[in-house]
C-alpha positions in Angstrom: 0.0 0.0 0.0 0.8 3.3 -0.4 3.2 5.0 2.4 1.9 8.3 2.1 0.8 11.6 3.9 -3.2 12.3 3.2 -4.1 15.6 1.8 -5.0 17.9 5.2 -8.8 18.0 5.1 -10.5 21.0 5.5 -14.0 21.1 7.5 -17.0 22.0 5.5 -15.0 21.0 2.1 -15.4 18.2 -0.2 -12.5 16.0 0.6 -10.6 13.0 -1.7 -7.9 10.9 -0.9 -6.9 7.5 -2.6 -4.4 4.8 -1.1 -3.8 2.5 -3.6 -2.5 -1.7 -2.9 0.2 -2.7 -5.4 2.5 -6.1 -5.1 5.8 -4.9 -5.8 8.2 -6.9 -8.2 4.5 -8.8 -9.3 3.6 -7.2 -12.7 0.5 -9.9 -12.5 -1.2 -8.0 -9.8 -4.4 -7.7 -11.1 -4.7 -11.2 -10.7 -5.1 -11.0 -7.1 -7.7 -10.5 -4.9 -7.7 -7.8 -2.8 -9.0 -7.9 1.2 -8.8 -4.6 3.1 -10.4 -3.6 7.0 -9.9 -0.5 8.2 -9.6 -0.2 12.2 -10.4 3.5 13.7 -12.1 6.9 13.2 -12.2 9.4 10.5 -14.8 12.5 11.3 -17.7 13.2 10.4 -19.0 13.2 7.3 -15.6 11.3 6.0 -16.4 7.5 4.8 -14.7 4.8 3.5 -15.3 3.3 0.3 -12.9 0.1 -1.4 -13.1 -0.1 -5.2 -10.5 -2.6 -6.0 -7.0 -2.0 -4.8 -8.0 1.4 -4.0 -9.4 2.7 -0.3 -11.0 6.1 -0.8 -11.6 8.8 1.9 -14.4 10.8 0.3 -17.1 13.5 1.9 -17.3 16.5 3.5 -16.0 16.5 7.5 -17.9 18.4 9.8 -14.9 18.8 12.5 -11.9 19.4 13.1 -9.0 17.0 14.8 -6.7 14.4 14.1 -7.6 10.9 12.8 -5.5 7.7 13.1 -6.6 4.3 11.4 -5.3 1.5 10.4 -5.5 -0.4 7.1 -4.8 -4.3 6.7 -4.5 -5.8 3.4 -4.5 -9.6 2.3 -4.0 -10.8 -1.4 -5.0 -14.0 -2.8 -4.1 -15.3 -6.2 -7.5 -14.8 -7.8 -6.2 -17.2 -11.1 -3.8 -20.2 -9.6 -1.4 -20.5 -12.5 0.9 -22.9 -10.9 -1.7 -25.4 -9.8 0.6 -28.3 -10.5 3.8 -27.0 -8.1 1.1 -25.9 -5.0 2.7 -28.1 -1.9 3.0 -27.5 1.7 5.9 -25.8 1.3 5.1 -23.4 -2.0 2.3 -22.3 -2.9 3.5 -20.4 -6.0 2.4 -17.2 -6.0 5.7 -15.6 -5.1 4.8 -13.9 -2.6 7.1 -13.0 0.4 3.4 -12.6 2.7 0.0 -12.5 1.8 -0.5 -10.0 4.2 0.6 -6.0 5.3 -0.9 -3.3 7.4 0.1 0.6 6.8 -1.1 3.5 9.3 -1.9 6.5 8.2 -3.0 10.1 9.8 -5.5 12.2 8.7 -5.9 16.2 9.9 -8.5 18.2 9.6 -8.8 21.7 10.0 
């Protein structure tokens, strides 16, 4: 995911932010599922959306603060290429971990 600073938000203003999942060294990575949860707040009038490999911040907040949250990914190889070399050892995606969490900060003003 994305290791990034989100845009400061201003209160009472539309607001847009986009953290996008890719799997580096992987140029098959839209053959992957894509999990994400989000753990914590954003304000008011801020949601959440996931389209794809893509979280979204999107509305207008209605105060002001600081807003921490996590975001966990998980990937799954949505088309199993390498059926015939899957074992208990390797399962062939190449994948280092199926799994990564990034935290991020959100202001508002």
């Amino acid at each position: 995911m994305d290791d990034k600073r989100l845009v400061t938000a201003l209160v009472d203003n539309f607001y847009f932010d986009e953290i996008r999942a890719d799997i580096k060294n992987e140029p098959r990575d839209n053959s992957y599922y894509y999990y994400f949860s989000i753990d914590g707040d954003l304000p008011r009038g801020l949601e959440f959306f996931i389209d794809y490999r893509s979280v979204i911040i999107e509305g207008t907040p209605l105060e002001t603060g600081i807003y921490n949250f996590t975001i966990r990914l998980s990937v799954e190889q949505a088309n199993d290429y390498y059926e015939e070399c899957e074992n208990q050892l390797n399962d062939c995606d190449g994948l280092c971990d199926d799994t990564t969490l990034q935290r991020y900060r959100l202001v508002v003003q």
